[in-house]
N, CA, C and O atoms as a GROMACS GRO file, in nm:
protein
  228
    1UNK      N    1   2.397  -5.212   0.327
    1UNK     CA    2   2.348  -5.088   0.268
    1UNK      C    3   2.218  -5.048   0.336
    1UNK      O    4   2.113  -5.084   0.282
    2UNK      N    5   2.214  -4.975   0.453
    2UNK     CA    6   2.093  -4.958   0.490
    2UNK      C    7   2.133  -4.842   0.634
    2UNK      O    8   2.230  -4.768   0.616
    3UNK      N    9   2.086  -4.836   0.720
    3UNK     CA   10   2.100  -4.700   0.865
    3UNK      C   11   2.205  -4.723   0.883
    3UNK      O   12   2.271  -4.620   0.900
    4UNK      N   13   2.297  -4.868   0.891
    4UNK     CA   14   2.442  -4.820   0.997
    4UNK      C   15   2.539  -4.764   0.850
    4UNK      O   16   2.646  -4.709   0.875
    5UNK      N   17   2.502  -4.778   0.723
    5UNK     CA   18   2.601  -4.712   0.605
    5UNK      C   19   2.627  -4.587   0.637
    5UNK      O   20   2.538  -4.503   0.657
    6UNK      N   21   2.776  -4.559   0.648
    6UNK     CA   22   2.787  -4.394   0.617
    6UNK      C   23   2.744  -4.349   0.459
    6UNK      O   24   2.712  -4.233   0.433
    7UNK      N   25   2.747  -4.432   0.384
    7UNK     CA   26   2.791  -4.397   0.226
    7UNK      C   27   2.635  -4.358   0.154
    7UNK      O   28   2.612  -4.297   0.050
    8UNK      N   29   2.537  -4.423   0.257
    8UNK     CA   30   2.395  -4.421   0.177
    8UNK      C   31   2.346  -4.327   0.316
    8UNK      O   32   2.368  -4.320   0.437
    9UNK      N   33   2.233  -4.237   0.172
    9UNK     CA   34   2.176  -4.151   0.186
    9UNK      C   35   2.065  -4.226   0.335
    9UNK      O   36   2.114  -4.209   0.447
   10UNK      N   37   2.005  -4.259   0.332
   10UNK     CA   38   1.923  -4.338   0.475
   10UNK      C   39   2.069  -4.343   0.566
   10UNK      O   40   2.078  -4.232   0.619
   11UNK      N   41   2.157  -4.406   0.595
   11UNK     CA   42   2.274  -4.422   0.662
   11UNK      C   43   2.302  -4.272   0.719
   11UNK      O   44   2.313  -4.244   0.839
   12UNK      N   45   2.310  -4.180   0.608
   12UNK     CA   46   2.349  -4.033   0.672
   12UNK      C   47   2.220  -3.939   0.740
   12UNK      O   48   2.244  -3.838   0.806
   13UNK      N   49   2.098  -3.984   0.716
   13UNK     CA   50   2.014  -3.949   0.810
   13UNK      C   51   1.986  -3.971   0.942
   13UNK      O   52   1.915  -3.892   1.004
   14UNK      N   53   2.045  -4.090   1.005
   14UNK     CA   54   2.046  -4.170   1.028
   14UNK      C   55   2.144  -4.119   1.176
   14UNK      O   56   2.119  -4.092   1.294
   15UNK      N   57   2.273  -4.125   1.085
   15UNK     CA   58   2.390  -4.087   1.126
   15UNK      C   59   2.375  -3.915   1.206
   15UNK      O   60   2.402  -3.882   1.321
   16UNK      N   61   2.312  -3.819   1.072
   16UNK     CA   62   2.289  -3.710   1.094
   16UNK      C   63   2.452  -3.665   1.079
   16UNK      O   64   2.538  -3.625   1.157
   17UNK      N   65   2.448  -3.689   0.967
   17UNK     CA   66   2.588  -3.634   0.873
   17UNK      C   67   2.570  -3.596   0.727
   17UNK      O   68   2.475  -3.657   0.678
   18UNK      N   69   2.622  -3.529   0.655
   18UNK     CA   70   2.612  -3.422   0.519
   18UNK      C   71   2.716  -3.440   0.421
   18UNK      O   72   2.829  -3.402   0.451
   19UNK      N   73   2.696  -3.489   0.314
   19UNK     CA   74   2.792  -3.498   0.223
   19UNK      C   75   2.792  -3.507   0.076
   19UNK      O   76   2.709  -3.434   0.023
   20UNK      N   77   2.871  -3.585  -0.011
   20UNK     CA   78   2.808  -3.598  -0.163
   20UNK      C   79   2.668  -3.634  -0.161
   20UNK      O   80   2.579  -3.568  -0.213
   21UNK      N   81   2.651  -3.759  -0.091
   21UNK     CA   82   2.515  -3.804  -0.076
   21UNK      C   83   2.411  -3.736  -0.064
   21UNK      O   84   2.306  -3.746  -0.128
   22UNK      N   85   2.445  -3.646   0.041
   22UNK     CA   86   2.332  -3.582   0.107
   22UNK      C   87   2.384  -3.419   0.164
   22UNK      O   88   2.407  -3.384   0.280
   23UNK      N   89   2.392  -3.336   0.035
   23UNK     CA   90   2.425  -3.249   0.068
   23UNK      C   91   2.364  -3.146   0.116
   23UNK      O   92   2.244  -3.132   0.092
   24UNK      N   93   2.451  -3.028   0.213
   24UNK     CA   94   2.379  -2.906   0.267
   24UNK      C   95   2.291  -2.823   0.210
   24UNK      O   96   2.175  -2.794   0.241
   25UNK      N   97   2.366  -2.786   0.113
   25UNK     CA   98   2.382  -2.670   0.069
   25UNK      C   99   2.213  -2.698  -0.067
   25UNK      O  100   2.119  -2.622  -0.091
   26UNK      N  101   2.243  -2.821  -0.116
   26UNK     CA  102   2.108  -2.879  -0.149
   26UNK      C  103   2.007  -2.848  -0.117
   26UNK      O  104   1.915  -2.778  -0.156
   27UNK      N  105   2.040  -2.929  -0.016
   27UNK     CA  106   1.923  -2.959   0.102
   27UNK      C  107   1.834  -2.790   0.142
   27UNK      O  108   1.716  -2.758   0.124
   28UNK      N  109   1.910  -2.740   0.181
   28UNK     CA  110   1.875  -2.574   0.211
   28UNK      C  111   1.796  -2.522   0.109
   28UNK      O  112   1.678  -2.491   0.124
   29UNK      N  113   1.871  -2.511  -0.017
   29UNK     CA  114   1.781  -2.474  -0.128
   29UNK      C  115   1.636  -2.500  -0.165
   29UNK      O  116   1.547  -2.417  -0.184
   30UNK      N  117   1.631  -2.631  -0.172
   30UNK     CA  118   1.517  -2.698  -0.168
   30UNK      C  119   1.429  -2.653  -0.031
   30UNK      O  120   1.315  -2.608  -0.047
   31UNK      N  121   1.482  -2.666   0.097
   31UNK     CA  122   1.358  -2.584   0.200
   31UNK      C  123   1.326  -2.487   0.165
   31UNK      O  124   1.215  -2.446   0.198
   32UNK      N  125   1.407  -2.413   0.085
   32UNK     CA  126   1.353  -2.216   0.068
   32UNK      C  127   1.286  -2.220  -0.036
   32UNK      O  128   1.181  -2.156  -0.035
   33UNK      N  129   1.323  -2.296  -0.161
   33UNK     CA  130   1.207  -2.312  -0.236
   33UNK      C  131   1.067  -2.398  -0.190
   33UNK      O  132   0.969  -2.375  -0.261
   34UNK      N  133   1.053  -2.472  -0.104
   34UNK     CA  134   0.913  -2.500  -0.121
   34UNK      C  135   0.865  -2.385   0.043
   34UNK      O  136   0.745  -2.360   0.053
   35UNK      N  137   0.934  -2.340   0.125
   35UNK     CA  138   0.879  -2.226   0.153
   35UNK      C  139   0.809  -2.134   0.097
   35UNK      O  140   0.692  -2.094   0.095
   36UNK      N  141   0.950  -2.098   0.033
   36UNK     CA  142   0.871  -1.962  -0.103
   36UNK      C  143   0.695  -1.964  -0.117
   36UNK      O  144   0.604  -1.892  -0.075
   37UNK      N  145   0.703  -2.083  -0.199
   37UNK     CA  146   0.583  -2.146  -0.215
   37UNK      C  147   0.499  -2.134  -0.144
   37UNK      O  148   0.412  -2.048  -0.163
   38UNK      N  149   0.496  -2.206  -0.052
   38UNK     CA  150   0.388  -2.213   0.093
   38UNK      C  151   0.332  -2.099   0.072
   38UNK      O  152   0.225  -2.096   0.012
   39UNK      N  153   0.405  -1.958   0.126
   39UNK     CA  154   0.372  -1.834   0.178
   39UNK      C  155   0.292  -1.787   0.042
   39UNK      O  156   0.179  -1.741   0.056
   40UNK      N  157   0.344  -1.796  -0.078
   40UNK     CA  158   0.268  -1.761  -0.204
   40UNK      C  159   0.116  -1.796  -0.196
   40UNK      O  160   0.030  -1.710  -0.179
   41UNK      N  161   0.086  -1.955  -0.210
   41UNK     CA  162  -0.008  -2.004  -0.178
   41UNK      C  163  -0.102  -1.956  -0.094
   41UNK      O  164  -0.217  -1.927  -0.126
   42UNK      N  165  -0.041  -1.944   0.042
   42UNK     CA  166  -0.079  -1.879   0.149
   42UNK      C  167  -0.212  -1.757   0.124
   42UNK      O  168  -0.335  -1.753   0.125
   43UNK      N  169  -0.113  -1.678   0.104
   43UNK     CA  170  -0.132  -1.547   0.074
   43UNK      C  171  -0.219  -1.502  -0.049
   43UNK      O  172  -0.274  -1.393  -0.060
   44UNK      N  173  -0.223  -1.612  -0.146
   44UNK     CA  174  -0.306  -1.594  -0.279
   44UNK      C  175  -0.456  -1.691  -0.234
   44UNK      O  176  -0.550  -1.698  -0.313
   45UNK      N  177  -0.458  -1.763  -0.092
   45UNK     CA  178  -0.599  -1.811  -0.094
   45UNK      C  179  -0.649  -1.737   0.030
   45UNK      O  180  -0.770  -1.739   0.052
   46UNK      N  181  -0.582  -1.682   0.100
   46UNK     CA  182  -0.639  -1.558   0.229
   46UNK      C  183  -0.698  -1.407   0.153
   46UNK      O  184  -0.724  -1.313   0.228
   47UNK      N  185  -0.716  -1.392  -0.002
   47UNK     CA  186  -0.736  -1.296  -0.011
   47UNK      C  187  -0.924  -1.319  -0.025
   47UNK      O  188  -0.960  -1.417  -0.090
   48UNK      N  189  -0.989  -1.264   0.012
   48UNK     CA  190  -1.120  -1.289  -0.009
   48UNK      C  191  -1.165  -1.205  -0.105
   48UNK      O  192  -1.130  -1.087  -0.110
   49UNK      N  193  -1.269  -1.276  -0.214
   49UNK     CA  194  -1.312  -1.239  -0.351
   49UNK      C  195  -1.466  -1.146  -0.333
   49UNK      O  196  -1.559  -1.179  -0.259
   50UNK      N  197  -1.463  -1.042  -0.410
   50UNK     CA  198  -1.553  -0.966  -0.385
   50UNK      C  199  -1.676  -0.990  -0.486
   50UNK      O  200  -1.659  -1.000  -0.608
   51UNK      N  201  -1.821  -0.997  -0.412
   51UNK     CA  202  -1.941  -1.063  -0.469
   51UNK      C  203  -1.955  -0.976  -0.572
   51UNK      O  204  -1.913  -0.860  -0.576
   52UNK      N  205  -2.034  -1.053  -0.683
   52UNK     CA  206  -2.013  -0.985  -0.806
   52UNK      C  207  -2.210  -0.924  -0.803
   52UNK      O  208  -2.304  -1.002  -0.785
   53UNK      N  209  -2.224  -0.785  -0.824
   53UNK     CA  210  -2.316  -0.710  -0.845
   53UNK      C  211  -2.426  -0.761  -0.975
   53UNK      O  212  -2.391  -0.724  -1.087
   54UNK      N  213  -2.519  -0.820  -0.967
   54UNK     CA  214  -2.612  -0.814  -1.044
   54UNK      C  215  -2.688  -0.718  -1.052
   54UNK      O  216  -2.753  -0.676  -0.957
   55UNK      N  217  -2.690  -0.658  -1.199
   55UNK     CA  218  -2.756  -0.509  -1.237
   55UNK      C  219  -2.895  -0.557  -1.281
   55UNK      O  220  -2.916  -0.624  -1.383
   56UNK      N  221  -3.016  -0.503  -1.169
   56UNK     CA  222  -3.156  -0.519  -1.199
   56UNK      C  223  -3.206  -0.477  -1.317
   56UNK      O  224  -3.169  -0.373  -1.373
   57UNK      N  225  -3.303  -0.565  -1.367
   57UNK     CA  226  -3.333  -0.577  -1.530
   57UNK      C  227  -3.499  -0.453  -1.504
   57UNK      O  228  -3.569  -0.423  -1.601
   0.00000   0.00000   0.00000
């Protein structure tokens, strides 16, 4: 049970094969969601915050 397994998930990386184990279609999902993310992130700490005005007493 270990790289030369077809049946285990390490084995099909390994192999560089897709299946119950280690599926595509999964797999895909999960990149686009933590993409998504990234760019959100991204984009919500590139915005620069505008200095706040102290009104003279």
């Amino acid at each position: 049970m270990g790289r030369g397994d077809k049946k285990s998930r390490k084995g099909k990386r390994t192999i560089g094969s897709f299946g119950v184990t280690r599926n595509r279609k999964k797999i895909k999902a999960r990149l686009k969601r933590v993409a998504s993310k990234k760019t959100t992130v991204a984009t919500a700490e590139a915005k620069p915050k505008k200095p706040s005005r102290k009104k003279a007493e």
